[in-house]
Structures are given as C-alpha cells and as structure tokens.
N, C-alpha and C positions, 0 to 999 in steps of 0.2 A: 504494500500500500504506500504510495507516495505523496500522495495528495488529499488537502480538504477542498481546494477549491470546486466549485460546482457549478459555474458560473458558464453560459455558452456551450454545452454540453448536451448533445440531445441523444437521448434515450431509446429513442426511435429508429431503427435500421431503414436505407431507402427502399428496400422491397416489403417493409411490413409499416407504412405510417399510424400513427399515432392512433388515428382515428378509424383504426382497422377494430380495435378493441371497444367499441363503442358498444353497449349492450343492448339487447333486444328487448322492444318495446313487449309487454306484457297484454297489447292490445291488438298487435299486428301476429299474422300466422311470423313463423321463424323464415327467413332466408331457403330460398331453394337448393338441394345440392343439385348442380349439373346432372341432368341425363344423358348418359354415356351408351344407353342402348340402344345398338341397331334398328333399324325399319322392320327386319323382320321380328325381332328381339321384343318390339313393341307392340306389334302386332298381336303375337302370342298374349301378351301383357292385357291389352286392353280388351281382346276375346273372353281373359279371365275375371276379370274386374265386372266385365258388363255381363258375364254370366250369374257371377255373385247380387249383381244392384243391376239389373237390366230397368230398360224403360218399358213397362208394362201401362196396362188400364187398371184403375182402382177397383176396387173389388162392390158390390152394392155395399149400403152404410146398414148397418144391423144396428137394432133395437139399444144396445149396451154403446154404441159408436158415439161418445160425447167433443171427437178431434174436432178438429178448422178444417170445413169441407173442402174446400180452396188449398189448405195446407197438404191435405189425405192427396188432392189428385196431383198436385205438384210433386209431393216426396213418391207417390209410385214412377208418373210420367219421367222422374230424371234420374238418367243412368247414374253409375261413377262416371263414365269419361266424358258425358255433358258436366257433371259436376266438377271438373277438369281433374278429378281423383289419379289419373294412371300415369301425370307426368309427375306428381310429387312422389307416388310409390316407385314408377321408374327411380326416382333421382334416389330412391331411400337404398333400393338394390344395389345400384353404382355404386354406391362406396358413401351414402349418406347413414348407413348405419354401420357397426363394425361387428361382425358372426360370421362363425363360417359357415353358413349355407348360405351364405347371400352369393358365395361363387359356383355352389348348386346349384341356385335360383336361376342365375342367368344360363348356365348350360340346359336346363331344363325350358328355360324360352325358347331356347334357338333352336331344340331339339321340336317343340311345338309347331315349329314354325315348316316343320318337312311332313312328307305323309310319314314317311317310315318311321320321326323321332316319334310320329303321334299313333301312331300303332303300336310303340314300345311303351307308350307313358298311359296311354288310357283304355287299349287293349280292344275286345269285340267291341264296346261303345261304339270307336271308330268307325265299326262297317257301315255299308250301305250297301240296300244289295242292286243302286242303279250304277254303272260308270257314273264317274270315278268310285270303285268300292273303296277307296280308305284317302281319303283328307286331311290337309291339315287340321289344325285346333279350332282355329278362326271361321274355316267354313262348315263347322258344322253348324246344324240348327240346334237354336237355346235349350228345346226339350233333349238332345243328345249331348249338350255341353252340361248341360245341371246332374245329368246322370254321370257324367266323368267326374263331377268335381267332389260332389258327393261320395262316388266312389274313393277318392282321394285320401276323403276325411278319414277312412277306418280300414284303407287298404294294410294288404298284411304287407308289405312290401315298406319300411318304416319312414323311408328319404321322401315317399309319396307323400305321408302324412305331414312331414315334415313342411314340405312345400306348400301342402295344401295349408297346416296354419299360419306358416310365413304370411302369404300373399290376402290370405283371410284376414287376420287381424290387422294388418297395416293398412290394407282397402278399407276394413269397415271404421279402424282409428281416426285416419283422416274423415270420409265421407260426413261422415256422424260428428266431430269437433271443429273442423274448418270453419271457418267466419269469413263474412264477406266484409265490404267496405264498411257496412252500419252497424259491424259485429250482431250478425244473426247469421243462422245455418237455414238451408231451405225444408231442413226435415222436423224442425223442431216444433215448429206448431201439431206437424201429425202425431209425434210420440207423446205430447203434453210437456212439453220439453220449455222452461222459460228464459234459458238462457242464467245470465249472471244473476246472483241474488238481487229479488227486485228491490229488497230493504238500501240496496249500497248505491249510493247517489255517485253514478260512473261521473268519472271525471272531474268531480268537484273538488278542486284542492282545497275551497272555503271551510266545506263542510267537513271533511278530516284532517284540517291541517294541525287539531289541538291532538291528535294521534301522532303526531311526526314522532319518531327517537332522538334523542340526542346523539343515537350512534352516527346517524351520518355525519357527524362530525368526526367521528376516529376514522373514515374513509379518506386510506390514501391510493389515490389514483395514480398509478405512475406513466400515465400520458399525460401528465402536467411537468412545467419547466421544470427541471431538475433546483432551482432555486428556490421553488415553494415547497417540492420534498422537503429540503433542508431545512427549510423555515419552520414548517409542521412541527417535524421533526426535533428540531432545539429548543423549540416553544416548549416540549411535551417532556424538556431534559432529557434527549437522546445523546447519543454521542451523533458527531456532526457524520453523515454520510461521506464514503472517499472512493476514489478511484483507481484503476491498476494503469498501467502504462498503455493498455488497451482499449483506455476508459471503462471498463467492466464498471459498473456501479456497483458499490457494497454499503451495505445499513449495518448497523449493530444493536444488538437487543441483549437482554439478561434472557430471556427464553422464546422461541420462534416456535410458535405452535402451526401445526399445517391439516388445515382444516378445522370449521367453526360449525362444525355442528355439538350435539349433545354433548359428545368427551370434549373436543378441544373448546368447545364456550365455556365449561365448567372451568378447565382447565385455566385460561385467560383470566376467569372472573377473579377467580380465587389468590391467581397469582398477581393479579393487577391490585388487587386489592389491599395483599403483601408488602405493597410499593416495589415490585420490577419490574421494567422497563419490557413490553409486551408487544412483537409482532405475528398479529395471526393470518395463514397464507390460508384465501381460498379459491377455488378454482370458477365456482359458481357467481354472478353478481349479486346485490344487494338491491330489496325492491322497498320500498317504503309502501305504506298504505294505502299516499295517494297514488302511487304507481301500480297499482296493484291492477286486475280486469276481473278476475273470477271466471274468465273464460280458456276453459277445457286446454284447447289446444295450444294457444300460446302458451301457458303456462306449463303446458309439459315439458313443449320443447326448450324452455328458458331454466325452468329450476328442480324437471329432474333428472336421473341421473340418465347416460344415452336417450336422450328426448322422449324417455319415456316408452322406448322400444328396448331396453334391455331382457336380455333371455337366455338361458342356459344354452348349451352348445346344441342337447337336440331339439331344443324349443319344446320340453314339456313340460316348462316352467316359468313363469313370465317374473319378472324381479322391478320391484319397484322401490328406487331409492330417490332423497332428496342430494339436487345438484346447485344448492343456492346458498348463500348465508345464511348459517343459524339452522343448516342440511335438513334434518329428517325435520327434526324438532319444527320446524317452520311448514313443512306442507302434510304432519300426522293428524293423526284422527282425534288426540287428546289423551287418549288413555293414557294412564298414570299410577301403573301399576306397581305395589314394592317387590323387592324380588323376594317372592318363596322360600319358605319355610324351608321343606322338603329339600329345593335347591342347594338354598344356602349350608344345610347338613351336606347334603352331597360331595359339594364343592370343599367344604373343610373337613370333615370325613375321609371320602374316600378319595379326593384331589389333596388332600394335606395342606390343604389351602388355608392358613389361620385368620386371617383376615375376614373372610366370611362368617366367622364364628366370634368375631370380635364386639369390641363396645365401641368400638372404631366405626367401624361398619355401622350399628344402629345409630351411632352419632349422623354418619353421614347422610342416611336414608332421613333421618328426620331432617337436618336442614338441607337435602335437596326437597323435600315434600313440602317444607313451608316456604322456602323461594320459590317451588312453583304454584303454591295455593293449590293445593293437591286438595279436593272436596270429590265426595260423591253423590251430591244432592242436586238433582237437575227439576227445574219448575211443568217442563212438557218433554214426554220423549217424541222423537222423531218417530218417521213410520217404520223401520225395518229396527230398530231396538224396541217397538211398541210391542210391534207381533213376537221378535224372541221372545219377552218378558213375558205375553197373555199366553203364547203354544206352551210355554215350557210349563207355565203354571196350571194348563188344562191337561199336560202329558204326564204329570208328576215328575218332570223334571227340577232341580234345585236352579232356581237363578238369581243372580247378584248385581247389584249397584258393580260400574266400574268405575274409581276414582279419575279423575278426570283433571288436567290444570286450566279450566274455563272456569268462571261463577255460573249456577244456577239457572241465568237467563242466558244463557249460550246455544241458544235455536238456532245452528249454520250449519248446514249441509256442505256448505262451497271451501269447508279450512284444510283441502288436500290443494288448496288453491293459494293460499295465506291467508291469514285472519285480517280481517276488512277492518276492526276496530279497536285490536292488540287485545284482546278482551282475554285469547288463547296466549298462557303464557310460556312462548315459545323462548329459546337461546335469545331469541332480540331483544323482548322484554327483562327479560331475566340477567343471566351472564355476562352477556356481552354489554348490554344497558350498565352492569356494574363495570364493567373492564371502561364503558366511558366514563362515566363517571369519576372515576378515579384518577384518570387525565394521563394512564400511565400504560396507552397500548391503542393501535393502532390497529385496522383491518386492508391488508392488500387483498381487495376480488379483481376476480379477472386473472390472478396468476395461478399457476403451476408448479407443482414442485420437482425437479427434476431428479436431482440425487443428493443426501445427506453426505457433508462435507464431514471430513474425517484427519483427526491429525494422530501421529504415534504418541500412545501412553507408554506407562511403564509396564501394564500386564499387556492391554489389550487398545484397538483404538478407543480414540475420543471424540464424542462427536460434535462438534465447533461451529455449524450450521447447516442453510442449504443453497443449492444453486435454485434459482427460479425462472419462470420463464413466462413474460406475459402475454395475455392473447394477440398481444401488437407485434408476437414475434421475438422480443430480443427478451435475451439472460441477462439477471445478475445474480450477486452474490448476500445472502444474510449473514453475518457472524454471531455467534450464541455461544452463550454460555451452557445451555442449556438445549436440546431440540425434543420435542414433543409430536409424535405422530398420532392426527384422531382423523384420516382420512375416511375412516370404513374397512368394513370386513370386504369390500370389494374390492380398493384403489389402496389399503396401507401396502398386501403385499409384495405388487409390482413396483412401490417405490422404495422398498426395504430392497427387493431384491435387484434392483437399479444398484442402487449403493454400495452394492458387493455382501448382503449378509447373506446367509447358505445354513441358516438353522434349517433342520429337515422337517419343521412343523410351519413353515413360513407359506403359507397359500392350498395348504393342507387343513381337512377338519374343518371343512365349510359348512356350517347349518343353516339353514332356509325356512323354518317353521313354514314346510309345505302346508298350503288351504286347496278344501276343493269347494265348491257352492252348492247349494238347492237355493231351487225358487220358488215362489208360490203367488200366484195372481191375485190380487182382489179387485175385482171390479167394481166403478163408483157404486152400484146398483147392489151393493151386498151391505151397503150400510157401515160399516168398518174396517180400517181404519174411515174417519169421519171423509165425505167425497170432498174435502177442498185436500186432504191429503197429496203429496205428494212423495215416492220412496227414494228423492235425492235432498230431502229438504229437513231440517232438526240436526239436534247433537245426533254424530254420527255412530258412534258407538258409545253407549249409556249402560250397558246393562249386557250380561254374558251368561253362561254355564257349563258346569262340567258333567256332562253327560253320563248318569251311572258312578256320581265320584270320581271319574276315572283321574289321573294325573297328567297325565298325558296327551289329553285331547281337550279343546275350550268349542263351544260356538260361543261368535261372536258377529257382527254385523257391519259391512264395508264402506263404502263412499263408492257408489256408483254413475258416473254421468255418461251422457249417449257413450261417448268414442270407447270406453274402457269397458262400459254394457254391451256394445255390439260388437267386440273384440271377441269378450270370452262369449256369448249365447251362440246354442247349435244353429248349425246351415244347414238347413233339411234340403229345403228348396227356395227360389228367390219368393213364392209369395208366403210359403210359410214363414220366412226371415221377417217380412216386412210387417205380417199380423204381429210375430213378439215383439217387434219393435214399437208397434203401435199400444203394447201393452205395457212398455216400460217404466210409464208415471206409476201404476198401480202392480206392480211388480216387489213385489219382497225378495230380497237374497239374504241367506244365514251362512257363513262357511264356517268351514270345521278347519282348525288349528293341530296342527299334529306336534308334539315337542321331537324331534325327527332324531332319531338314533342314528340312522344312516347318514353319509356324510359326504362330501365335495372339496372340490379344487378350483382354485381362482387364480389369473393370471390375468386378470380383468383390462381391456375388454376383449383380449385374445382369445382367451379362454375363460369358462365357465363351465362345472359339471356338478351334477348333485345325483346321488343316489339312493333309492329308498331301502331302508333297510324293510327286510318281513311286517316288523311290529309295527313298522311309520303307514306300509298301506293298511294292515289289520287296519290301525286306529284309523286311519282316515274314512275306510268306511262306515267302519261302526261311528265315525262323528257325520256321514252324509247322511247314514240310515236314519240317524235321531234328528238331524237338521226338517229330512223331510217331515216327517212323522210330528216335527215343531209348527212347521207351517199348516200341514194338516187339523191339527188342533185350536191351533188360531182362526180357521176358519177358512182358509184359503178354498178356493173354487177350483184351482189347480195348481197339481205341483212337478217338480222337475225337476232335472238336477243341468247339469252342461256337458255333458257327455256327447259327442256328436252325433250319437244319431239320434235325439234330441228326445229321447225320452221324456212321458208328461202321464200325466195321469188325474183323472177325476173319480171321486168318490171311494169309498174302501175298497175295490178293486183294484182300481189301479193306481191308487197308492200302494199298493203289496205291489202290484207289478213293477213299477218304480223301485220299491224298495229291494225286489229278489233281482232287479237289473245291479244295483249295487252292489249286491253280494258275489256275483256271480264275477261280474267285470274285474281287469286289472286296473288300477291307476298308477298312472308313472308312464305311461304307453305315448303317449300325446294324444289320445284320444281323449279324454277327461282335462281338461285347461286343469293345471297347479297356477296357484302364483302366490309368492313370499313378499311381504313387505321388510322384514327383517333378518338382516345376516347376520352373523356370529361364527366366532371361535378360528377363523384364519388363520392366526396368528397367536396362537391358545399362551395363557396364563400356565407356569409349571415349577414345579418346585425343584428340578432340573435342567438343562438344558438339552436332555435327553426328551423330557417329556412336553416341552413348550418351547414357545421361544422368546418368552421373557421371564425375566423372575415374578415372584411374588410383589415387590415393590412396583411393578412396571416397568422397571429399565430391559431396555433389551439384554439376551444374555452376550454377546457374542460385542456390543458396541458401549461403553462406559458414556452418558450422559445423554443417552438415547432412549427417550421413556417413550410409549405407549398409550393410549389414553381413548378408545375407542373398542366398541363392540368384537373387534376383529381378537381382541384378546379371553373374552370367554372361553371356559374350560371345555364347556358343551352348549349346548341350545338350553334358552333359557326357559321356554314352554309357555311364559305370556309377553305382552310388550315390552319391549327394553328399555324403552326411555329413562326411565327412574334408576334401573340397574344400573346402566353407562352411565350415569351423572353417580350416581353414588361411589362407583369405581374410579371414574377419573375425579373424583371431589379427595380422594384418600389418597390418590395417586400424585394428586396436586399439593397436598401438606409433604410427601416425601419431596417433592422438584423442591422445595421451598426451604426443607433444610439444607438440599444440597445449595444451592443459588446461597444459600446464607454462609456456607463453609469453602465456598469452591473459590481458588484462586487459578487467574489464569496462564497456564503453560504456553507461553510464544515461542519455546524451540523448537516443535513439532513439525514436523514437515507436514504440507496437503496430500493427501489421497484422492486427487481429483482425476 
C-alpha cells in the first residue's frame, strides 16, 4: 500500500462504467438476456409454449363463474407467444439462467425441430397415418402436441420429465407475473388475481416516507467518486481508504462480514454495537419501502436468489432463497420459530455440540426473540392458515399459533415481496437498523465477494480480508481484522472453496427441508372461507401442525401468487390448466415439511443435488396424506395434490382415491414438484475437523480468523424455520469475533495468499 491519496481516481474500468451497476427498478420486469437460439431452435420453442397457453375460445361461464367476462375471454384468447412469453424463456435457456439442463434444453429444441429428433422425443404421438407420417414438433396439431407434452410430464425416460418441467415452469413463471406498462398482467382479472396489495399506495413517497430507514444512510455505493468513499468513510472513523501501484482500491475495517442476511445482520448489529469499525459485502441491492412494487415478477428477479429460477441439478426441487439486503429475512413468510427442544439435545448430545445445551444459547434465543418482537397472537388469519387451523381441528389433528416477528395487525399476503410498512421485523429493521445507528458500519450492495484474502500464521493461515468485485465490473480489496462468512448454505461454499479451503464437509450435507403441496378448492358459493376471501391475501403463515406428533414432519401454509401457483399446479391439458387457474383466488394449499435425513451437494450455481433418504419420502407422504385429509375436513369441494397427472378428487371417494394415489406414488421423481425454502448444514458445525468444517466457536477449522455465521453451518436440518436458529447462532458467534477483535493484534509480516 502506498498511498492515501484518492483524489482523480476512478473506480470504474472502461469496459464496465459506472452506471453498468445501477439496480433494477422493482417496478419494471428485469432486463432481457439475449436470445441466442436458432430459427429452428425457436420454433420448437414456441410450438411448446403455445401448446402449454394456446389461444383457444373460453369455455360457456357456469353458475359458480364470479371472473371479469372480458378478463375470462382475453386470458383464454392469448397464447404465450402473443403474450410475447417465448422470447424471454428463449433468453432464460441461452444462458439467462445457470443448470445444466438448460444445455439439454436446447439440444432437445433442435432435435424438435427434425422429423426424426421428433420421432425420438415424442414417439407414436408423432405418426400420422396421411404423408408426411412423422413431422416435426411444430407441425403437428395442438390435440397431438398436448398428448406429447403431457406424455412428457410422467414419461419413464427421466431427461423427458426433466425438460418437460424446465420449459413448464419458466412459460407459466413469466406468463402468469409479467407486467405491462400500467403494471397489470392480462390474466389477472380471470384468476381473481388483484395484483399488488390494494392497501399500499404505489408510488407514493409522501405516504411512506415516515417508513424510510436510516440505513440508507450506511449505503456505500462504490460508483460514486472515490472522494466521497473517503469522506463516508473518515466521517464514520474508518481508517482512510489507499491504493496499490495498480490503483486497486483497498478499505479497512475491524471485521468485513459478507452477506447481510439473518447471520451476517446479527453479526454487524452486535458487532457494530461493540464499537468496531463494520463493512458488510452484499451481492443483492437495497430496496426501501418507497421502492418497493409488490409485484411478482420484478421482484423475483431483483431480490431472489437466481431470479427466482433456482433448482437442483434434476429439477425435482425448486429452491427459493432471498438475493437482497437483509436476504431471506427481508422476503420470508414471518415465522419465528425457536429452535427445538429435541434438536437442541441432539445437537449437544449426540453432535457434542455444548453450546446448544448452554445458558448461552437461551440467552441468545431470548434477545434474538425480543429484537424481533417475536409474538404469536395474530387479530384475523388469512385464508390458507384459516383452513389448516379449522381441517386440522375437525381431523383431530393438534394445531399451533406460529410465532411470528409482525404485531397482531399484520394482514399481508405480499411480505415474500418486502414489507410495504416495516411493520415485519426483518434484518432492516432490526440489525442492521442497529449496525446504523451506531455510526460504526457501513453496507456495500451490489458487490461480490471473490476470494478471502489470506496471510501466513504461525500454525495455520490468517484471514486479513477479501477481494471484491462490483456489479460495475472492477475489484478491490477489504483489509480485516476479522472476516465473517453468512452468505448461505448455497453461495458460502463456493467462496470458501475459491479461497483455497478443502475441509471434506465444505459443500457436503446439504438439507433442503423438502415440501410437497395438497390443494383444496373453495368456491365463493360454499360460504367459507367468507366470499371476499382471497388464498394470497392475510398473514401468510399463522398457525401449523404436527401430524400424528410426528417430529419430523410440520404442515404448514405458503405465499402463493399467479407465476409461483402456475409453476408448480398439474398440466393435464391446456383447458384443464386454464379452469385451475381460474380457481386460484379460492384455492387453499397446505404443504408438508419433511426435516430430511437425506442429504446434498452445492457448488452453487454449478451444481446442486439433494437426495431423499427412505424416511424423508415415508414422511413426506404421510404429511400429503394428512395435508389432504386437512382440506377435506375444512370443507373443501375438492382436493388434490400437484402431482402431474393432476390428480383431484370430490367427496369421500375420491378423496381415498387421492389419498391411495399418495401412497402408492414415488416423490423425489420430478413428477411431484419439491420445493425448499431453507438450506442448511453445507458447511456443518463439528467438534472436529474431521467431522465439520468449523469449530464449535464458528471459526473455520483449516483458516484462523475466518468465522462463519450463517445456516450453511448447521449440524443437520433443523425441521422448522430457521430464522431465529441462524440469528441465535450467529448472535453467540458474534460475542466470540468480539473477544477476539478485542485481543487481536495485527501481524504485517505475513505475506498475501492471493
């Protein structure tokens, strides 16, 4: 380092300006990626899309029919590719998302696009018995193309299934969340669909500007002149930012935490509050209140994690994580659960984990529970925690308040989206609200972290920062006394293993608390829930059970809106698609929670894999079986689960039918949609370095002054929501950084490991 000056300096490489890094409006769909596929490639493409969402006639309007007549014959009349669906999936194939089947995908297009690839992909369908007997994809007719695609869905042939959900969920993601200029969808009035909370007065900075944070004041932008860094910076008693001979920019902090979700905002708060000098790296942007839409699709693609298309390697598991400041904490459902009894033995028991069995530990859970106003008293439940609460109590099922960090009056269906009034008290509110306040830590979004910088101890390295890199393109460098990783059980392992660490438990032991769904229709005409009801609207998850006592298995109740509801519901055919879709306002979904024995690999977003062990499907179905059998009891008119070939059923008939479909089926196939909102155990907690790859304290074992601070360090799958657990873990984790930050002096002969 030579230099403080910072003066004429600019930050910004000429192939990536400044203003490359400019974040995405929360109102506008996300940026297109280029379509890179072929004529023929596209072809194939939109033959599939328009088999899925053709333009058909609306069907007559029946008795129970309460839609927008106008709405019903518009959402039949328009395909995907009138709705211009098949160039944004095109671009998502090219290389707009990152899995490997997306280079399945496309050889499978082009294979579509010949008679012979389409004789091999969709078999007799193909014949005809006039010349031409076998055609492409494209030319056949829609009642021989909906019989191939269908066939698709449950072929034995598994790469079939695969493509078939690929192209399925991403057609019906967009169709169903896309917004035009006036932020409306053309299908929303048929489904009863009202778009953003009608409560939230869009665009009004007047009206919530007494919601602002003060955190966007610890927002340092590093597409501003390197002189206002500075300035920030000394105001806040940083040491003065300097330069290398390269101009590399370098910052200095007492601890660089990377990633501001649940662990690293605890992490920040706790330590900021310490009095050390606190920079937190995250890769997500920061949305304030008044920035906020409530609409679907921008928002996926802005603050979660892979736009909201992440999914295991063979897609039979769809992964939903948060990609924004303040991560998960900022777009979950509220739940606010402490961690388990049971667990907590476990983990100090039979993991020799002391900590879980400590007074440390209950210390912790209680002031993480009272910073987040942890209550379970809600004034109205929503519709899909009304019906678990009434089925479960007419099935003799036990069910339970789930504490919650919203007050009482927290009726919002839309906080997978952010909380419109801060009312949900997320990392914003919370942690990092204290990390501002403190005046003693700052938040970089918009960057990256690339590899933990490393200098020679006397046993083993040390770790002294990280290199960064922002969306504008160019690196620098943090120096720390201290580095703190809470990127996720997704993203810690791949940048541990950037770094050079090689514990053999580093992106091993990946839990997913696999869910699968039932549904159950109510229609206005049934009298309950009340007909202004809606099943996207209320606290979203309020109230749970354990089916049978069991330990192992929860129903519980999701946040469902169009694009994420027509993702997972079966594809029978295009107008059966279009009746469930039309039933989606009055629709109930309950899923079943597995605490999953069986385990996975992340290499994220390379790789992803997860595997069910015996017990994880047992339990899963024995939590579908009781989910339906909940709906039933509630009252529903019909029930079903999401299985592809779209099993449903009325009345105690076929409800047993339903339910012996459960029994009999595999899950884990891709036939049955999974999807996890929570991951765990990557990078596992061990009292070894044999059996983890951090210590008990959180520091890594293999890197001296390299802690941990995120999900990714669980010993096993936690079996309910993690929120509370991660913040209680990294709140313990944060008093160890704090002695060391208090006794640690700094080694400058160390060479870099860069």
């Amino acid at each position: 380092m030579v230099s403080s000056k910072v003066s004429n300096v600019s930050l910004a490489t000429p192939s990536s300006p400044a203003t490359a890094n400019k974040k995405q409006s929360l109102w506008e769909e996300s940026p297109r990626h280029h379509n890179s596929l072929s004529k023929r490639q596209m072809e194939s493409l939109v033959a599939i899309c328009d088999t899925l969402l053709p333009s058909m006639d609306p069907p007559p309007r029946d008795s129970d029919d309460s839609g927008d007549v106008d709405g019903v014959a518009s959402f039949y009349r328009t395909s995907a590719s009138m709705a211009g669906i098949t160039e944004r999936v095109g671009g998502i194939i090219s290389g707009g998302m990152i899995h490997p089947q997306m280079a399945l995908l496309r050889w499978a297009l082009l294979l579509l696009s010949t008679w012979f690839g389409t004789l091999v992909l969709c078999g007799r369908h193909s014949l005809s018995p006039r010349f031409p007997f076998v055609r492409r994809f494209a030319m056949l007719e829609q009642d021989k193309r909906e019989e191939i695609v269908f066939s698709w869905s449950s072929s034995s042939f598994r790469h079939l299934r695969m493509m078939y959900a690929c192209v399925k969920c991403i057609t019906m993601r967009f169709y169903f969340s896309q917004v035009n200029e006036k932020e409306e969808n053309p299908s929303w009035k048929a489904i009863g669909y009202c778009g953003p909370d009608p409560s939230f007065v869009a665009k009004s900075q007047s009206a919530i500007s007494h919601h602002e944070s003060p955190l966007k004041s610890t927002l340092l932008h590093l597409n501003n002149p390197p002189e206002i860094i500075a300035g920030k910076l000394h105001q806040a008693g940083f040491t003065s930012p300097t330069f290398t001979l390269n101009s590399m920019l370098t910052l200095h902090c007492d601890a660089v935490i990377i990633g501001s979700g649940s662990g690293g905002s605890v992490a920040a708060g706790v330590l900021a509050a310490a009095g050390h000098k606190i920079l937190v790296i995250e890769k997500g942007d920061y949305y304030s209140p008044s920035e906020l839409s409530l609409l679907e699709g921008p928002t996926c693609s802005a603050m979660y994690e892979g736009g909201g298309f992440a999914a295991t390697d063979n897609v039979s598991m769809f992964v939903v994580a948060g990609a924004t400041v303040g991560g998960g904490s900022t777009i979950n459902w509220s739940a606010s659960i402490p961690t388990p009894q049971s667990v907590r033995r476990e983990w100090c028991d039979e993991r020799r984990l002391e900590l879980f069995g400590s007074k440390a530990y209950d210390l912790a859970l209680e002031a993480v529970c009272r910073r987040l106003g942890v209550q379970s008293r809600v004034n109205e439940e929503g519709f899909n925690s009304a019906v678990l609460r009434r089925g479960c109590e007419a099935a003799g099922y036990d069910v339970a308040d789930v504490p919650c960090n919203a007050p009482p009056d927290h009726y919002c269906g839309w906080c997978q989206f952010g909380c419109k009034d801060r009312k949900k008290k997320s990392a914003l509110v919370t942690w990092l609200d204290d990390m501002a306040s403190s005046g003693n830590g700052f938040i970089l979004p918009g960057c990256q972290a690339v590899k933990i910088v490393k200098v020679s101890g006397k046993k083993r390295p040390v770790a002294a920062g990280v290199v960064v890199e922002s969306s504008a393109g160019f690196q620098f460098t943090i120096m720390s006394k201290v580095t703190i990783v809470a990127c996720g059980a997704l993203n810690t392992p791949r940048l541990l293993k950037r770094s050079g660490l090689r514990n053999r438990h580093i992106g091993k032991n990946l839990h997913l608390h696999p869910t699968v769904m039932a549904w159950g229709y109510f229609p206005e005409s049934s009298g309950w829930p009340e007909k202004t009801k809606r099943s996207y609207e209320g606290g979203i998850l309020t109230s749970m059970s354990r089916p049978n006592g069991s330990n192992n298995v929860i129903l519980q109740t999701p946040a469902l809106h169009p694009g994420i509801y027509a993702a997972l519901v079966p594809w029978v055919s295009a107008s059966d698609f279009r009746l469930r879709m039309r039933r989606f306002a009055r629709t109930a979904h309950i899923f079943a929670l597995v605490r999953d024995q069986g385990s996975g690999a992340v290499d994220y977003p390379g790789n992803l894999t997860h595997q069910l062990a015996e017990d994880d499907e047992k339990g899963l179905k024995e939590g579908l079986e009781a989910a339906v059998r909940v709906l039933e009891a509630a009252g529903a008119e019909e029930v079903g689960t999401q299985w592809v070939g779209g099993d449903k059923g009325k009345g105690r008939e076929g409800v047993e039918r339903v339910v012996n479909g459960v029994r009999k089926r595999r899950i884990g196939d891709v036939r049955t949609p999974m999807s996890s909102a929570h991951q765990m155990g990557s990078c596992r907690m061990g009292v070894t370095e044999k059996v983890g790859a951090v210590r008990p304290d959180g520091e890594a074992w293999e890197v001296e002054g390299l802690f941990l601070a995120d999900t990714s360090i669980f010993p096993t799958a936690l079996g309910v929501n993690p929120m509370v657990t991660v913040q209680a873990v990294a709140y313990c984790i944060a008093q160890n950084v704090d002695e060391v930050l208090r006794r640690k002096t700094v080694d400058s002969s160390g060479a870099l490991y860069l």
